[in-house]
C-alpha positions, 0 to 999 in steps of 0.5 A: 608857925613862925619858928622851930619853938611854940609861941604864944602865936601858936596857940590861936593859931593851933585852935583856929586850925583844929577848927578848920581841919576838923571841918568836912570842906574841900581845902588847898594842900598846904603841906606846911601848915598840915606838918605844923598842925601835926606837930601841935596836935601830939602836945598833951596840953593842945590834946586836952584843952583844944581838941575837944569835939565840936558841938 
């Protein structure tokens, strides 16, 4: 979020984001933020340990 490598600022942030992309609500077109949360979703650990269905 903050460079061009994952940090560790990345990760509750990822989670955060998977949450609220993942929510059906109306929300502002950040181009940027949607690029980031893209690129965090084709890691395999994010993949596996924080998109799970939300219950």
């Amino acid at each position: 979020m903050a460079g061009d490598s994952l940090t560790v600022g990345d990760i509750p942030l990822g989670i955060t984001a998977y949450r609220w992309f993942n929510m059906e609500i109306e929300r502002e077109p950040y181009h940027n933020v949607k690029r980031w949360y893209e690129l965090l979703c084709e890691r395999p650990a994010f993949q596996e340990h924080v998109m799970n269905p939300m219950a």
